[in-house]
Residue frames relative to the residue before (quaternion, step in Angstrom):
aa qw qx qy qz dx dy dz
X 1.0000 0.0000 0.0000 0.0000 0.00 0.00 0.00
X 0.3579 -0.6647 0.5716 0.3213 3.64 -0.77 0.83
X 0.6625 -0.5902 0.3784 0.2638 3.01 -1.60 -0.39
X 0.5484 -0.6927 0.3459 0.3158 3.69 -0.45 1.05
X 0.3501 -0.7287 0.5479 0.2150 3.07 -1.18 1.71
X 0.4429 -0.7545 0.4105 0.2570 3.40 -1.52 0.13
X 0.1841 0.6719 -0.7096 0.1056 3.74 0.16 0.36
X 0.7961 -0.3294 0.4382 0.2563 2.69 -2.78 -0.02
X 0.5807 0.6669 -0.2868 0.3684 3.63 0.83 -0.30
X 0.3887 -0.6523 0.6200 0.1974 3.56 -1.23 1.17
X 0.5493 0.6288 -0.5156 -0.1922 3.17 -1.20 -0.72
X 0.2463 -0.7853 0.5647 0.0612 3.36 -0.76 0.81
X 0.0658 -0.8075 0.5860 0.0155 4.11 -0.87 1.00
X 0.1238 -0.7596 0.6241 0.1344 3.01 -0.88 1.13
X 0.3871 -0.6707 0.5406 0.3288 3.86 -1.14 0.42
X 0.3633 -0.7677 0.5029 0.1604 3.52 -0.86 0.58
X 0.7329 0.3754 -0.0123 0.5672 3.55 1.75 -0.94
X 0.0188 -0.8186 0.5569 0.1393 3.62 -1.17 0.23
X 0.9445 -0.1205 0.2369 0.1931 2.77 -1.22 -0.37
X 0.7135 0.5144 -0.1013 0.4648 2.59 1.48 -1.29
X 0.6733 0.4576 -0.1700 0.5553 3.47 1.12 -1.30
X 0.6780 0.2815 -0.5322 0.4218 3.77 0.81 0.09
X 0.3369 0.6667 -0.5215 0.4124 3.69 0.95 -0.15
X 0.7458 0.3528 -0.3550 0.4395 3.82 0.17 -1.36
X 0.5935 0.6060 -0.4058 0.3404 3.42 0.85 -0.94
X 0.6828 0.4898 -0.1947 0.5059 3.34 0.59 -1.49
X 0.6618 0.3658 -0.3472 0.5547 4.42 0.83 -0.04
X 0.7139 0.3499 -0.4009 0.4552 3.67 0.88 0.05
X 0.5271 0.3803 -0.5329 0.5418 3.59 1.32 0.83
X 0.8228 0.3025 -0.3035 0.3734 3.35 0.29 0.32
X 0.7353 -0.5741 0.1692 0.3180 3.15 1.24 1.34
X 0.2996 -0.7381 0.4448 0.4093 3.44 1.75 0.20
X 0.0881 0.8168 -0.5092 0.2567 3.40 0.37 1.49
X 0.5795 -0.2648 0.1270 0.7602 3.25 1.71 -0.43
X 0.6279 -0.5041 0.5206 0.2839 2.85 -2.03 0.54
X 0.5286 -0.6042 0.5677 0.1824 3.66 -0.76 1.34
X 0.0118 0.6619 -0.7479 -0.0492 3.60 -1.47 1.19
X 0.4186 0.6840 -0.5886 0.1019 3.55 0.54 0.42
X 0.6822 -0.4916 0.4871 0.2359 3.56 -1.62 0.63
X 0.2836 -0.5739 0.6576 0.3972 3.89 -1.22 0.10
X 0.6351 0.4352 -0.5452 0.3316 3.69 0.26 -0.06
X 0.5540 0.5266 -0.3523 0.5400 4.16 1.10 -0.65
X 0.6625 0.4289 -0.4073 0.4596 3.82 0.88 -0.81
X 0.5685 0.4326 -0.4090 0.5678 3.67 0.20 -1.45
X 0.6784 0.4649 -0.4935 0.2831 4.01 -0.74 -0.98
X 0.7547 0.6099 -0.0257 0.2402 3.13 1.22 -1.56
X 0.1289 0.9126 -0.3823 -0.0665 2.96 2.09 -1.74
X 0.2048 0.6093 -0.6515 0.4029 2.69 0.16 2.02
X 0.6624 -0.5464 0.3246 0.3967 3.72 -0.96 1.24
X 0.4509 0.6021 -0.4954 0.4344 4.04 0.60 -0.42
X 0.8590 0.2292 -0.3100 0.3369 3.54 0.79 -0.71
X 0.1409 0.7126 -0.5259 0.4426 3.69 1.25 1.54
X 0.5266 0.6749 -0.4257 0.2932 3.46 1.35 -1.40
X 0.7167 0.5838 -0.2332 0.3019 3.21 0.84 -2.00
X 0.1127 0.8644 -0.4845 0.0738 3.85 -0.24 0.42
X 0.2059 -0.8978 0.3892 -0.0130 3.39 -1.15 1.64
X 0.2083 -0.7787 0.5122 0.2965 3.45 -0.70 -0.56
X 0.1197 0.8139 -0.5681 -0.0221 3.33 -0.05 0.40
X 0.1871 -0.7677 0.6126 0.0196 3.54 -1.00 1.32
X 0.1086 -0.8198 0.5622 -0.0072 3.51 -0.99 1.31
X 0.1302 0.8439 -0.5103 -0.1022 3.69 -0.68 0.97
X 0.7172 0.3167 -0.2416 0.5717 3.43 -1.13 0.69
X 0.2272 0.6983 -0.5801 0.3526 3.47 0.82 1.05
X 0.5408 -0.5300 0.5643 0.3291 3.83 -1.17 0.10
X 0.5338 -0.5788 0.5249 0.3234 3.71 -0.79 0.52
X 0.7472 0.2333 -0.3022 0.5440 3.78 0.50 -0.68
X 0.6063 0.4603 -0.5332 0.3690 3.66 0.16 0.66
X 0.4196 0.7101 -0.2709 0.4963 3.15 1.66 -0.80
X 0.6484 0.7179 0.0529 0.2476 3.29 0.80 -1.36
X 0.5774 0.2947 -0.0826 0.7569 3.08 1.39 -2.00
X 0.5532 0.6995 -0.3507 0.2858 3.69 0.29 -0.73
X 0.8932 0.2764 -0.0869 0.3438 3.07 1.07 -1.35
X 0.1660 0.9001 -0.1396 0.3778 2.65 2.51 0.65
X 0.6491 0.5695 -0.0904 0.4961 2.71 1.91 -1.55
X 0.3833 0.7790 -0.4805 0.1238 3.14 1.08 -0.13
X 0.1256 -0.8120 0.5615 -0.0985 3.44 -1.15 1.00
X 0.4696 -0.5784 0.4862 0.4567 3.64 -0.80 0.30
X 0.8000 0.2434 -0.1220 0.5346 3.47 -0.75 0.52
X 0.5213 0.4832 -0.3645 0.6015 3.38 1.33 1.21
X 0.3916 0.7324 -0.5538 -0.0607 3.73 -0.66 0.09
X 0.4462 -0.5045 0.7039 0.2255 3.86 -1.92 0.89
X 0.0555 0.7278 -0.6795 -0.0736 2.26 -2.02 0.55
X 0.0415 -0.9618 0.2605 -0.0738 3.86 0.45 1.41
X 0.6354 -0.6182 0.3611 0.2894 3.33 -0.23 0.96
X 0.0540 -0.9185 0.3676 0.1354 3.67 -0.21 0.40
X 0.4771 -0.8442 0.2186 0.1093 2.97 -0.82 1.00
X 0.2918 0.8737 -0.2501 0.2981 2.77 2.13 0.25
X 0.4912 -0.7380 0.2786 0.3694 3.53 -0.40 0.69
X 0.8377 0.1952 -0.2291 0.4557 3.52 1.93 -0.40
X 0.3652 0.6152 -0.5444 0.4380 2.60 1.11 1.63
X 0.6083 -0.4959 0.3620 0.5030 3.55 1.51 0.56
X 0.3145 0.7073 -0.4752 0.4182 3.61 0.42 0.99
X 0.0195 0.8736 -0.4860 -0.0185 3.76 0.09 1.09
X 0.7196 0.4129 -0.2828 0.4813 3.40 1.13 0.44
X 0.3590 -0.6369 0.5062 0.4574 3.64 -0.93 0.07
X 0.5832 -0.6648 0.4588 0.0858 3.13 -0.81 1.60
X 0.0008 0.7488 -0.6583 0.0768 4.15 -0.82 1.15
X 0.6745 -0.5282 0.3152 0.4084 3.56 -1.45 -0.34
X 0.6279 0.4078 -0.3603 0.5564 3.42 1.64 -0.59
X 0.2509 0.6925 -0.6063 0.2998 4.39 0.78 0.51
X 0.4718 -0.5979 0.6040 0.2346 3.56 -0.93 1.27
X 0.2790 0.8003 -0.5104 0.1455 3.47 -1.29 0.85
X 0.1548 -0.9713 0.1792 0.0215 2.73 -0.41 1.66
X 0.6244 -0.7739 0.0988 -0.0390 3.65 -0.27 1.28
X 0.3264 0.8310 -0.4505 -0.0002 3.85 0.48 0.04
X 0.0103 -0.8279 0.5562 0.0716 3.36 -1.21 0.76
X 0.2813 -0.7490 0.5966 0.0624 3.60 -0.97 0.87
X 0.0069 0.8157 -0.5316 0.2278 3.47 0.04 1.70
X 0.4208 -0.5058 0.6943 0.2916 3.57 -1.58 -0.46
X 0.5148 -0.5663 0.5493 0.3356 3.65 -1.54 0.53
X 0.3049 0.5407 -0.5653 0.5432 3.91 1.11 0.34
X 0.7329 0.5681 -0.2996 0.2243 3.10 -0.19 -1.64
X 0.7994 0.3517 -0.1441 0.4654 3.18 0.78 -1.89
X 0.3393 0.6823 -0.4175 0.4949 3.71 1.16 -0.09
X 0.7490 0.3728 -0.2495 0.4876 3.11 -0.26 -1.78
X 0.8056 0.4553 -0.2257 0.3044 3.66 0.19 -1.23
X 0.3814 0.6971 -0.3862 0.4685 3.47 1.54 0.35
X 0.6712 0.5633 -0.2941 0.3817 2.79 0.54 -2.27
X 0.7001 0.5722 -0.1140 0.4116 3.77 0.45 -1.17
X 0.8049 0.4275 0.0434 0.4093 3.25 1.03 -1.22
X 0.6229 0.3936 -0.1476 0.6597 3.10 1.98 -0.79
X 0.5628 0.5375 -0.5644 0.2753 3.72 0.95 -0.19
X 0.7213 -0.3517 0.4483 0.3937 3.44 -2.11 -0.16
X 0.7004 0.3949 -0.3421 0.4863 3.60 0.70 -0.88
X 0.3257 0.7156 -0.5500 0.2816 4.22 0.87 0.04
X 0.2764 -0.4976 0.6768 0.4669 3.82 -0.99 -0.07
X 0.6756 -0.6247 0.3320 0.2075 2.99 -1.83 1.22
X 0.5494 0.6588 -0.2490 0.4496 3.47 1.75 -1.16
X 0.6992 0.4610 -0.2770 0.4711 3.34 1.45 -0.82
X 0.5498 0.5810 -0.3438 0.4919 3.69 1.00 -0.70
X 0.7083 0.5504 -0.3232 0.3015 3.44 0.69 -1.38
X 0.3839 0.5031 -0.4591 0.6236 3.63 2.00 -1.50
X 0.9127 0.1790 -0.3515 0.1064 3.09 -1.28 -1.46
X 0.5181 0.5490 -0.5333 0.3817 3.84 0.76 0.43
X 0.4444 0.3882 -0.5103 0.6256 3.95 1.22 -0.23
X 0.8218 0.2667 -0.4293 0.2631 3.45 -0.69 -0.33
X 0.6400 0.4047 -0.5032 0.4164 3.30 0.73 -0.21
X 0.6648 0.5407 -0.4075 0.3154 3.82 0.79 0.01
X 0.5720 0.6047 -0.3144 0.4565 3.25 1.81 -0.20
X 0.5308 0.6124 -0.2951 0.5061 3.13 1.55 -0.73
X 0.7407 0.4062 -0.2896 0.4500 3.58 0.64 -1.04
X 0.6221 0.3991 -0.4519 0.4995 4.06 0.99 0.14
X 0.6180 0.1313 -0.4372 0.6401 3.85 0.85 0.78
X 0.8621 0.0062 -0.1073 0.4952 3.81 -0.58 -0.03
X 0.1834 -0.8092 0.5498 0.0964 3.42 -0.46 1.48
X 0.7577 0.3753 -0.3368 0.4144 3.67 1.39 -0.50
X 0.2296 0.6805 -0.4336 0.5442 3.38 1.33 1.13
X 0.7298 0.3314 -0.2072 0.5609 3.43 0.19 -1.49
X 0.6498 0.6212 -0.3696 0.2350 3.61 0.44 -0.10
X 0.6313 0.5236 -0.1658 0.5476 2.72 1.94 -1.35
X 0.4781 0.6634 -0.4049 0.4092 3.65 1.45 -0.73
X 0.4827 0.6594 -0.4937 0.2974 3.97 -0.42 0.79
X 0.7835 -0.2691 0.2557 0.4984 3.40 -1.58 0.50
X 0.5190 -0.5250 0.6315 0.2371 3.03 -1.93 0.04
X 0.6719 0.4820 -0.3309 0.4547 3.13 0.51 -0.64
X 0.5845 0.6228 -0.3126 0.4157 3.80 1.41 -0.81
X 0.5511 0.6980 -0.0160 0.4569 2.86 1.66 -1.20
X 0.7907 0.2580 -0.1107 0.5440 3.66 0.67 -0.56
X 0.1950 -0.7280 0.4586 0.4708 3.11 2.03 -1.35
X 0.7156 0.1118 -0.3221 0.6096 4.01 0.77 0.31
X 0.3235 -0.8070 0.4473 0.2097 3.23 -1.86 -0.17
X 0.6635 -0.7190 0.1912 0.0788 2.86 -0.90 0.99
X 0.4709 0.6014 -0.3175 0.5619 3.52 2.11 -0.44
X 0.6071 -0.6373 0.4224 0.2166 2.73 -1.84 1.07
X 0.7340 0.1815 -0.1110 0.6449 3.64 1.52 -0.20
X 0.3036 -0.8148 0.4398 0.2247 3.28 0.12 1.32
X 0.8257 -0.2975 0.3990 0.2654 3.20 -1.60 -0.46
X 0.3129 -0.7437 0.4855 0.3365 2.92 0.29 -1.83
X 0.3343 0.5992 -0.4852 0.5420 3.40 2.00 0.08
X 0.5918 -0.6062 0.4892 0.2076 3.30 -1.65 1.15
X 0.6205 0.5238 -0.3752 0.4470 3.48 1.30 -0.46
X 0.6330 0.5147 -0.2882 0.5014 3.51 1.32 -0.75
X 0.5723 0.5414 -0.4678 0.4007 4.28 0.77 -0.20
């Protein structure tokens, strides 16, 4: 695990699943032939659905509105936001921009947060957004540490990239 950047942001993730329940998951694809010892680091490596089992919460306050935003982009079946609103009668005391603190909860799968790295961790990310999703991948890694591992660019991910104007990481030329 690198070391934890520092912005103004909270976010704290609890894990709802273990180990245990993707194990069963992973013996009822295989016909309860035996009881499954595979690892979440061999699953995540693998990304086979067993690792959907694994499920999180991850609560963000004082986030920017436009990170809030790209975040919720991701939406997915089997993904849901929840986001503070900024509405004036929803108890909103300010007029409300992209850099408006705002705070955030989502209830996802380690698919989820994977996928949402790739996206989130590239060079071409707004920076406010990278900055959220490096707290979250560091919150992730103090309940699943081989999660946070898998949590990384896209371009790491494929080993090239995929934008029409890269970055500028050497892995991305």
């Amino acid at each position: 695990m690198k070391q934890r950047r520092h912005t103004n942001v909270r976010i704290i993730v609890y894990k709802l699943t273990d180990v245990n329940l993707m194990r069963k998951a992973c013996s009822f694809t295989m016909n309860h032939r035996a009881d499954s010892n595979v690892s979440l680091r061999d699953m995540y490596n693998c990304r086979h659905s067993p690792m959907r089992t694994q499920l999180f919460v991850v609560l963000m306050y004082e986030i920017p509105t436009s990170a809030s935003v790209h975040l919720v982009r991701h939406s997915a079946v089997g993904q849901q936001h929840y986001v503070g609103s900024n509405r004036p009668d929803r108890g909103s005391k300010v007029k409300a921009d992209r850099d408006t603190p705002v705070d955030h909860m989502m209830i996802l799968n380690a698919q989820h947060l994977e996928e949402m790295s790739w996206d989130r961790l590239c060079g071409k990310a707004e920076r406010a957004t990278k900055e959220v999703m490096l707290e979250i991948k560091y919150a992730v890694g103090l309940v699943d540490e081989d999660l946070a591992d898998k949590m990384v660019p896209r371009c790491k991910f494929l080993g090239r990239c995929l934008e029409n104007k890269p970055c500028g990481v050497t892995l991305c030329s």
